[in-house]
N, C-alpha and C positions, 0 to 999 in steps of 0.2 A: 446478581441474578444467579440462584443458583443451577448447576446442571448437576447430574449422577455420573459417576465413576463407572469404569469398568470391571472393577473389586472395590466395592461400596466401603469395605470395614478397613481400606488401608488408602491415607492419606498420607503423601511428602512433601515437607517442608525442608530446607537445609543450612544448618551452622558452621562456619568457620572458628572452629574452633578447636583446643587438645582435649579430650578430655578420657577420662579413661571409665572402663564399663566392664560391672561383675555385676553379680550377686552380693546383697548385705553392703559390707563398708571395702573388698577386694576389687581392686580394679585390672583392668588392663588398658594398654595403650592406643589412643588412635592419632593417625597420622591428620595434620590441622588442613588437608589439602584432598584426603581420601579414608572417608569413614567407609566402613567395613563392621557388618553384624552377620555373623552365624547362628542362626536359632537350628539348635540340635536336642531332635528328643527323635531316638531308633535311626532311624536310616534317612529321615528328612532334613536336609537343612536350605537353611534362608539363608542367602546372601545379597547384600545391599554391599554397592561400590558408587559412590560419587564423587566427583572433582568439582564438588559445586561448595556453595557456602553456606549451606542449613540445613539440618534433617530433622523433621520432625515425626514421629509415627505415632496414628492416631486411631485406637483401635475402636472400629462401628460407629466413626464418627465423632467420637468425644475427645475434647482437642487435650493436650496432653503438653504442657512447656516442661516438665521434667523427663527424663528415659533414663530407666532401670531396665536391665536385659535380663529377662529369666522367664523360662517354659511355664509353663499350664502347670509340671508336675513340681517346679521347686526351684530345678535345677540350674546352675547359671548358662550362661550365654558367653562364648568368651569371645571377644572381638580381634580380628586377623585381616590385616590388609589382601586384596582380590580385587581381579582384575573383572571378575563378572557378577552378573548382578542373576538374580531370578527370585522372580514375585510368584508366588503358589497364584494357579491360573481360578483356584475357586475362594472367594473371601473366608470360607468356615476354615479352610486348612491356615489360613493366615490366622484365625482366633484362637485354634487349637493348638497352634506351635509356639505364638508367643504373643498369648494376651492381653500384657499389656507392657510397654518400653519403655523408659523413662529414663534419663540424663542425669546423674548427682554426682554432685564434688563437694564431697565433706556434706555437711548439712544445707550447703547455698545452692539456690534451686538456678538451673541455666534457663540464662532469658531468649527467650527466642528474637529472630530479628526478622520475621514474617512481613513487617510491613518495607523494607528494603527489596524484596521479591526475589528468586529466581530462577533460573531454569537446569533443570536435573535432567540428565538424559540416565534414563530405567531402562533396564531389557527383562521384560516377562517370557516368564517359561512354567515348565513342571516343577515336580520334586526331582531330586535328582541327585546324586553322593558326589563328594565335597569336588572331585577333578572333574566334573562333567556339568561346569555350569555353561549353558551355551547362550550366547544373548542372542536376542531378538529385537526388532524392531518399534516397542513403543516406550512411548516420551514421558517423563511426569512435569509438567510446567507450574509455575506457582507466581501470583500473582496477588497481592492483598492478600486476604485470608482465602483466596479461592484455591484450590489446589486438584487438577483434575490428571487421569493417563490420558493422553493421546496416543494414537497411532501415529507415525514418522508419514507417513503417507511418501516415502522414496520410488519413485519411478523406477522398475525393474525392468528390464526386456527381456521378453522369450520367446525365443527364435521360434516359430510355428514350425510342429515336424508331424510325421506320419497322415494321419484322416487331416487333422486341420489342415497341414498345408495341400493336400486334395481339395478340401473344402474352397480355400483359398484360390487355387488356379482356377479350380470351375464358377468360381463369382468372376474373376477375371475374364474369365471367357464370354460370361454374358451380362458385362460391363456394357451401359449406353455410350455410344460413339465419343462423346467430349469425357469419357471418364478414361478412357485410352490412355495408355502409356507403351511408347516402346519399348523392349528389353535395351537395358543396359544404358537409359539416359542417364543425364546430370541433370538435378532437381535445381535451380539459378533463384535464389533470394536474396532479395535488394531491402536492406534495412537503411532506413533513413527517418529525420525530420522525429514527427511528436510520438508516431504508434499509436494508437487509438485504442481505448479500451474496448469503446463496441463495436459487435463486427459489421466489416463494412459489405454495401451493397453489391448487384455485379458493376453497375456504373460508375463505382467508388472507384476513387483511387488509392492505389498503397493496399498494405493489409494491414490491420488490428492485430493486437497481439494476442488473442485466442485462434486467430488462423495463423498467425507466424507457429506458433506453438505446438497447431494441429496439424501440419506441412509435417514439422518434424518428427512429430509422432508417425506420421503414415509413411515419411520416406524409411524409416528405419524398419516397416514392415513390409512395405511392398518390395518384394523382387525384381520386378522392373527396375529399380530408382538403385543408381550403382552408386552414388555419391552426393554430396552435396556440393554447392559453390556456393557460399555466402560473400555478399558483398556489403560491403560496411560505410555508409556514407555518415556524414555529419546527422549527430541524434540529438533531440532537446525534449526526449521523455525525461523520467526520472530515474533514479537509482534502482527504484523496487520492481520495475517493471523488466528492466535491465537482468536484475537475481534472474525471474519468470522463467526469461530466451534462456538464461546460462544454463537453468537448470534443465531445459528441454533439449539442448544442445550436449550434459551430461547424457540423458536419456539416450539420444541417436549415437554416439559415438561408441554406447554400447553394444550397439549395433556388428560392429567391426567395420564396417562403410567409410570411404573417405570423408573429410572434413576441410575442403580448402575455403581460407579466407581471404579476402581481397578488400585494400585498403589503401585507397587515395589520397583521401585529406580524413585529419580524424585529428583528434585528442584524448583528454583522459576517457572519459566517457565511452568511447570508439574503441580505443587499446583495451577498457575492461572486459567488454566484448569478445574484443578480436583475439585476446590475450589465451580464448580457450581452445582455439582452433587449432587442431595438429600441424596444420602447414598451414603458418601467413606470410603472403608476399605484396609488396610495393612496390607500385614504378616507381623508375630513377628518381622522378620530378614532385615523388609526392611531398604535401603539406601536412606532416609529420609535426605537432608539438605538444611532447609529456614534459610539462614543467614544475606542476603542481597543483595543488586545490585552493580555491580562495573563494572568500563571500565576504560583497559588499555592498555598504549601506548608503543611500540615499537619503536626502533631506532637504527639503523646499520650506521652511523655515524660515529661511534668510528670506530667498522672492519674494514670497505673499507677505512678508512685511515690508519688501521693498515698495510694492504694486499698492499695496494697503488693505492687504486682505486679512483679517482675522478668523483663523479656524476656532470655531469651540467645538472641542471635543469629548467626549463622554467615552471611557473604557473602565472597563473593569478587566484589571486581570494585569501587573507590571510589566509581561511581556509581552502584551500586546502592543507592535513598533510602529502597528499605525499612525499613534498619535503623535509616538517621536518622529515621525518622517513630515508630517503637517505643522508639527510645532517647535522641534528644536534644528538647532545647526549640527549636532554631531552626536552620536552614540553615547545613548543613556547606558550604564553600567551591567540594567536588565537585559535589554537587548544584546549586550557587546557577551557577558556570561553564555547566556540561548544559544546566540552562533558560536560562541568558540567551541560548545559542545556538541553542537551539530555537525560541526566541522569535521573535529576531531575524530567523531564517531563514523564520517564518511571517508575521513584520510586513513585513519586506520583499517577498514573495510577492502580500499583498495588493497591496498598494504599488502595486509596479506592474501586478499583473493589471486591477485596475479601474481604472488610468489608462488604459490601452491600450482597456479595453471603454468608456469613457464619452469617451474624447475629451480626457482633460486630462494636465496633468502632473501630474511625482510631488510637487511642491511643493502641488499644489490639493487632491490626496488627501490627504496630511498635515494641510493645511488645514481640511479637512474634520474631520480626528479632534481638534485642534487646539480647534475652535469646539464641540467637544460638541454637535451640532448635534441636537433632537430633534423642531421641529415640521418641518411636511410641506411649509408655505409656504415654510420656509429650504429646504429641501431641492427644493420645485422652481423658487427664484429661481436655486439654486446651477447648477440643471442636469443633477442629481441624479437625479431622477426625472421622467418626461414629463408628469402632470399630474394633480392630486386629482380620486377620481374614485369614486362607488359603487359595486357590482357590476352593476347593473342596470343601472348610465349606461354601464357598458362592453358588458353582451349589446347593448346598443341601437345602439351603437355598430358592434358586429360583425355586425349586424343589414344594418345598410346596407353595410357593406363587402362581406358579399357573397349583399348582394341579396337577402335574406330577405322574407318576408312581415311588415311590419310589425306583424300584427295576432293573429300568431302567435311562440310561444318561437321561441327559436335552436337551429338545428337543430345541436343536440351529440352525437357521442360517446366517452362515458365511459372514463377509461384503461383500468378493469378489464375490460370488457368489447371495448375495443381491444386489449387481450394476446393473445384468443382469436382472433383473426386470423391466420394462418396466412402464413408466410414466403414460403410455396410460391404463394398467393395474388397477390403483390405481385412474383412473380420473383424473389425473395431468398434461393431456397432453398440458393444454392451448388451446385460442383458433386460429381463421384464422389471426392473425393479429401479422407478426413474427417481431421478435431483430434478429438481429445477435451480436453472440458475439466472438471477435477475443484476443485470448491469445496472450500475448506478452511475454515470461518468459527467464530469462538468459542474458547473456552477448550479446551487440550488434557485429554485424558482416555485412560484406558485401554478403557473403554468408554463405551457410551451411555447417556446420561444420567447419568453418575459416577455408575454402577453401581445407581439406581434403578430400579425397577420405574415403566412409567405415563411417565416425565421423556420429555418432548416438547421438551427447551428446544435452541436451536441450541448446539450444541459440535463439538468433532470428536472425535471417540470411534476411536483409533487401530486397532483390530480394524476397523470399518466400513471404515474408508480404506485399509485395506492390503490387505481384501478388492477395492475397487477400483482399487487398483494395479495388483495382482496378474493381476485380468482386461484391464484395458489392455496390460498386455504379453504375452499371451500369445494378444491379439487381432490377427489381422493386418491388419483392416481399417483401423487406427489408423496414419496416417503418424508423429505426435507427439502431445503431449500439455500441454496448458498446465496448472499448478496455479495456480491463484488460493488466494490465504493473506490473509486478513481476522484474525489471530491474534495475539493479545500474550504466548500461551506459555501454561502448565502445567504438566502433568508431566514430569519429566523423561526417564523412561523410555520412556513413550508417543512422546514426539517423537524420542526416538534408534532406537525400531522404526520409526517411518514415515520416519525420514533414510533409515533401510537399505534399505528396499521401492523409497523413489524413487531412490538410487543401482541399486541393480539394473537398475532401469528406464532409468535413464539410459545403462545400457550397452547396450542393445540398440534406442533409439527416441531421440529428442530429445525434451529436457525443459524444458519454458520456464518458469520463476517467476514471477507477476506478483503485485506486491504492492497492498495497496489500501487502506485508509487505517493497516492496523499490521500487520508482521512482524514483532516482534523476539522476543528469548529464544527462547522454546520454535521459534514459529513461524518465526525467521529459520536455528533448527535446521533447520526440513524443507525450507527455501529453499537451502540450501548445496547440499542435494544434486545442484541442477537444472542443467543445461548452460550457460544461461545466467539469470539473475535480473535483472529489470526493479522500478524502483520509481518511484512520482509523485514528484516534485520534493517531496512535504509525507506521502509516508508516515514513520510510528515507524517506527524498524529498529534493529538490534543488539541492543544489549543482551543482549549476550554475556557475559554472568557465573549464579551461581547464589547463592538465600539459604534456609536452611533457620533454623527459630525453635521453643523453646521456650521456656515460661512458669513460672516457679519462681513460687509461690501461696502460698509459705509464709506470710508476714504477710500477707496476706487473710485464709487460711483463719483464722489465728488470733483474728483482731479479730471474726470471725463466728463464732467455734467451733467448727469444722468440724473434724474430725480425719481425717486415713487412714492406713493400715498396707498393706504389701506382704508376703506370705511370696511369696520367688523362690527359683529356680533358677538360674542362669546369671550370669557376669560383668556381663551388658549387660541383661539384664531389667527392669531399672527405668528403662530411658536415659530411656523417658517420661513416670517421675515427675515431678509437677508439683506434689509438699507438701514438697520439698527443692529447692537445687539443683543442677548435675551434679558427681559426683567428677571429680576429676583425671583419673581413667582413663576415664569417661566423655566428659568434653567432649572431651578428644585425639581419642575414637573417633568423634565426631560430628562433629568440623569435618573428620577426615581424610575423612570419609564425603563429606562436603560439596565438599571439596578434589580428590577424585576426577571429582566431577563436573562441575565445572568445568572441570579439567587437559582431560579425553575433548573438550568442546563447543569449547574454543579451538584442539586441534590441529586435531579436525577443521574446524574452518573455515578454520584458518591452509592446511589442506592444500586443500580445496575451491576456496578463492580465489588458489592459488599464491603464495601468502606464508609470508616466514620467520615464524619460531614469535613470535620476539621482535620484530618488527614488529608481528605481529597483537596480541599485548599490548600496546601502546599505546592500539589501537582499540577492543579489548574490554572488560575491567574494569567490566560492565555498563553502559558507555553508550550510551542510546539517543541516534539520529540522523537529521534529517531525510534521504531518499530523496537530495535535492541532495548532500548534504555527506557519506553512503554511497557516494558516486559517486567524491567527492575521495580517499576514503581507501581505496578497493578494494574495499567491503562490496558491491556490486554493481555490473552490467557493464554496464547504459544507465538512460536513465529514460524512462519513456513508461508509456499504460495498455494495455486489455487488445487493442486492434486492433495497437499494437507490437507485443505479444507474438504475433497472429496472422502478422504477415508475418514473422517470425523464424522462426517455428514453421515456415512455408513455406520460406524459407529452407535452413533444417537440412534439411530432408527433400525437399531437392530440388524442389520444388516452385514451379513459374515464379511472377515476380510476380504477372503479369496473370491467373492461372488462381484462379476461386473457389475456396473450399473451403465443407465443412458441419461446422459447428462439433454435436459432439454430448456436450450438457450430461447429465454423472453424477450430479450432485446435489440432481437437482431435489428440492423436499419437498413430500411428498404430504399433502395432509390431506383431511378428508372428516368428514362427519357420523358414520360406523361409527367412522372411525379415533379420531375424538375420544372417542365414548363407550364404544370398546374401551382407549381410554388412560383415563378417565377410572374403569371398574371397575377395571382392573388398578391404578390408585393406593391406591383404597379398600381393596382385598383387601389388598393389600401393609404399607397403615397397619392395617388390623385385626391383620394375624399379626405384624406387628412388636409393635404395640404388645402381643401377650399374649407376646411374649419377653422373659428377663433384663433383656437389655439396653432395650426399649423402654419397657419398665414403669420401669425403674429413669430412663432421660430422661424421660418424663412426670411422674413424681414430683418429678423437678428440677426442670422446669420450672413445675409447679404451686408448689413449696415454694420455690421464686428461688433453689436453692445449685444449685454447680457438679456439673457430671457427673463419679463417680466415675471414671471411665475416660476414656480417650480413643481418638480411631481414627486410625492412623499413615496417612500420605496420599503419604508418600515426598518425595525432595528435588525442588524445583521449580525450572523456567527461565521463568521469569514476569513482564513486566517490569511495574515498577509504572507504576497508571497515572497518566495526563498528562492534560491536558486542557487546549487552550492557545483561549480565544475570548474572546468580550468580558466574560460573566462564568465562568470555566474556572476548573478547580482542577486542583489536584498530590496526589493525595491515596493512603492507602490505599483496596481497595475497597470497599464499605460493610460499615464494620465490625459492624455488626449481622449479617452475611452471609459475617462470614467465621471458619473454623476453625485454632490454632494448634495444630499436634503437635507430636511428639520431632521431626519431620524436616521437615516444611514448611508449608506454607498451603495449604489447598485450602476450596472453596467449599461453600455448602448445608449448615452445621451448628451443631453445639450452641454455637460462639463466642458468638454473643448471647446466650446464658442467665449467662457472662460478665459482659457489659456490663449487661445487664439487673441481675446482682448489684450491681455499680458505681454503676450508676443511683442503687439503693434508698440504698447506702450513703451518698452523696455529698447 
């Protein structure tokens, strides 16, 4: 899909390579790690500096795998390594200085390696003589043949001074009663558990991570708020979600504001975290352990051959591990490949993110994991953490820092009740020219609740979201639109409707994809359709394939005595027996079914991302991939989080850098007391009249008697990727198979599977 440039006539691409560049057959030298071009005609010159591996210049669009350096008037170009880079801010001054650029060695033309991908960090500016190039802040990403500038979208702070911060104290002043703040509190945030991508109600618990985000944003503006306390408990989000906090925790410390962190029990995950905070401390007693990263695999292979269960299964795509987790005893070569790069790519990430946050190198982090290191002493000889320390010895602490009454508490306040603070309060409201922004978070579905009555659980339920698609576009108030996608896939249909709602949309608005700790399968389906797609350097992504599974029960039911009989009608009636296995003519009709579904998801992303068909087949075949290594191979067009994704969004839509915008959130989720125990009757009602139906009578009786359900309910072919889970104790596994259901066609969640296993159980 393609989008437009911010200087339409200059396109980069990047080579690693020597090569040298004049006019006619004289060269000169470039360094194979930092190419460097001076376009010189009178007082103008172009400088290009990258440490990337490909440059391509491509002048009005027309792609160019040679570069020859010489001006408009003749003259050559001579190339000189430079530490700065500046693009002419108007594309004619780039036509005008150096036309056209091309690459030769001897007569052999340099091949570009475009389809490899990757990312150039560009600083645009003026004209400007040869000591006074000054970088700036935007990006040129490349991706397949896509190749676009972005804005860095970096969080700056700026202290409010003179009228604003006037402005500022009289909104204070006539702040509503719950928006109150004392001078001189401490702001108290408790990160724990999954983090939520949407935001939560007031009757929620915890905060989502666009209110953890937004805390930090307003405490580093409000005056009142003298510091932070973050407290760190045990987290099981992901990686990319994790980058988010880091980076809004860069933002506040700009601030000059304290930054205390507080750490109990934690591991890697928890130390990535904690690792940025100018001052972290530990009690004596805490359960401290950095040992390392590992992911591992699962396999039920052996059982259901013990039990007599036969899986047949249908995937397209080698790493998809679903099937090896159903059908073999140990780690296909595909699978074992996937993880060890996934791995790698998040061990490394560590690596050096917390050298860079504490000050050391990447040999003392190593070290670190290396020594198994788990009391608090080692840990704060190493320099690790600033000092052992109880809760109480720290309020006391923060007591005097800023000046408390010692003979009274620390005057705190509470995250939750810091959320209800108002933007508008603090000057933050942005200005007349809005985003919308639409959460996507959870398992895909065709409706809400996968089709429960009462089901309150976070999904996306494709009917809801296409409803708000639908108003997004045909709202004019909306300059663009961000989708945020927190999704590891489901149904397969559901996410091919809401591809088509966000393609529509993308034709008429700008469509920004921002991923956040997993898009792949399903949801890297509704990510294609976006203008551009943004992912953390450690979100899941692809996994581009599909698996659809049936369970042949014959030797169970036997060894249990179970018997069943079908009178049918039709050819294909029984595909979803499960006391035989499929005919011939059967399994043809299910894997083609399967094979269909697959062929649709690869073109269209093969088409989405401007890549040949058979290119994108390499990338696809169900494997997932870090955000990083997405980037290498074209799956998406920069990485950064969701403030990237705002200034792009600005970008697209015309919209100056320097000009606020109001981000206005679609998804917020309501809860409330009514709403709960209007969900709470509607479940009851729905299990009462279930249960006096056929079918409910006939599952309770299974369930009470431990045999399997006569029947089964078709759930359709799924884009789902399995999941991962890469930390210090992480697994690779199916999802809890207690929780999950096989049919004729796929896997879907919230059913009778466990009366299954429960059978298995008894037998075993």
């Amino acid at each position: 899909m393609a989008s437009t440039m911010a200087n339409p006539s200059l396109q980069l691409t990047c080579f690693t390579s020597t090569r040298k560049f004049h006019d006619g057959h004289q060269f000169g030298s470039v360094n194979a790690q930092r190419a460097s071009f001076q376009a010189v005609r009178g007082t103008t010159h172009l400088k290009l500096s990258t440490s990337i591996s490909q440059v391509r210049l491509m002048g009005s669009g027309q792609k160019n795998d040679r570069l020859l350096t010489h001006s408009s008037d003749g003259s050559s170009i001579d190339s000189t390594e430079t530490d700065g880079v500046e693009l002419p801010s108007d594309s004619s001054d780039m036509a005008e200085d150096a036309t056209t650029v091309q690459a030769l060695e001897g007569n052999e033309q340099v091949q570009t390696q475009s389809e490899k991908g990757a990312v150039i960090e560009a600083l645009e500016g003026k004209k400007v003589d040869n000591n006074d190039a000054q970088p700036s802040s935007t990006s040129v990403e490349n991706g397949s043949s896509r190749a676009q500038v972005y804005p860095s979208g970096d969080l700056v702070y700026k202290k409010k001074e003179g009228w604003e911060s006037f402005v500022l104290q009289c909104r204070m002043l006539v702040a509503l009663p719950w928006q109150r703040v004392k001078k001189g509190s401490v702001l108290t945030i408790k990160l724990s558990g999954e983090i939520p991508e949407q935001y939560q109600g007031r009757f929620m618990q915890g905060l989502s991570l666009p209110q953890i985000c937004e805390n930090l944003v307003k405490a580093a503006n409000d005056p009142r708020v003298a510091g932070v306390f973050l407290s760190i408990e045990p987290l099981s989000c992901g990686w990319g979600k994790l980058d988010e906090i880091r980076r809004h925790m860069e933002y506040y410390k700009q601030s000059g504001k304290f930054l205390v962190g507080y750490m109990a029990v934690g591991g890697e995950k928890e130390y990535y975290l904690a690792s940025l905070c100018p001052e972290l401390y530990c009690p004596p007693g805490a359960y401290i352990s950095i040992t390392g990263l590992k992911v591992q695999g699962q396999f039920l292979g052996g059982v259901l051959e013990k039990v007599g269960v036969e899986p047949q299964v249908q995937r397209f795509g080698k790493y998809k591990s679903l099937g090896d987790q159903l059908q073999r005893k140990d780690m296909s070569e595909p699978n074992r490949e996937m993880l060890t790069a996934l791995l790698d790519d998040i061990y490394g990430n560590f690596i050096e993110q917390v050298s860079l946050a504490k000050g050391k190198t990447k040999d003392d982090v190593e070290a670190l994991f290396e020594a198994g290191i788990y009391k608090v002493d080692d840990l704060k000889k190493g320099g690790w953490i600033t000092d052992i320390k109880y809760a109480d010895e720290i309020e006391e602490m923060l007591k005097k820092r800023t000046e408390a009454k010692m003979d009274k508490p620390l005057q705190t306040v509470p995250y939750k009740k810091y959320s209800r603070v108002s933007k508008w309060t603090l000057g933050l409201d942005g200005g007349n020219n809005r985003i919308a922004v639409i959460r996507a978070a959870g398992g895909i579905s065709r409706t809400a609740g996968g089709g429960l009555p009462g089901s309150s659980g976070e999904g996306i339920a494709s009917d809801t979201f296409i409803e708000k698609i639908r108003l997004v576009r045909e709202a004019k108030q909306f300059k663009a639109v961000i989708i945020r996608i927190d999704s590891g896939g489901g149904d397969a249909l559901a996410s091919d409707l809401m591809w088509r709602e966000i393609k529509l949309l993308a034709e008429k608005k700008p469509v920004i994809a921002s991923m956040a700790d997993v898009a792949a399968s399903g949801g890297y389906y509704m990510a294609m359709a976006a203008g551009v797609i943004l992912a953390e350097p450690l979100t899941l992504t692809g996994s581009i394939g599909v698996v659809s599974a049936k369970f042949n029960l014959a030797r169970l039911y036997e060894r249990v005595g179970f018997a069943k009989e079908y009178i049918s009608r039709g050819k294909y009636a029984e595909l979803d027996a499960d006391q035989r296995p499929f005919r011939p003519e059967e399994e043809a009709f299910f894997k083609e079914s399967a094979m269909n579904s697959y062929t649709s998801f690869r073109n269209k992303a093969a088409e989405s991302r401007s890549m040949a068909i058979e290119k994108m087949e390499e990338v696809a075949q169900g494997r997932v991939w870090t955000g990083k290594a997405a980037l290498e191979h074209g799956l998406v067009d920069t990485l950064g989080g969701i403030s990237k994704a705002i200034a792009i969004a600005k970008q697209k839509a015309g919209i100056p850098e320097d000009q606020e915008v109001s981000l206005i959130e679609l998804s917020r989720r309501q809860g409330s007391p009514l709403a709960l125990l209007r969900g709470g009757a509607s479940a009851l009602t729905f299990l009462f009249q279930f249960s006096q139906s056929e079918l409910g009578s006939q599952m309770l009786n299974s369930l009470l008697k431990g045999a399997p359900l006569a029947g089964s309910i078709s759930s359709g072919i799924q884009a789902r990727m399995d999941v991962i889970s890469v930390d210090g104790v992480g697994t690779e596994s199916v999802e809890s198979v207690s929780n999950m259901k096989f049919s004729s066609q796929g896997i879907e969640e919230n059913s009778a599977w466990g009366t299954l296993f429960d059978l298995i159980s008894d037998f075993l």
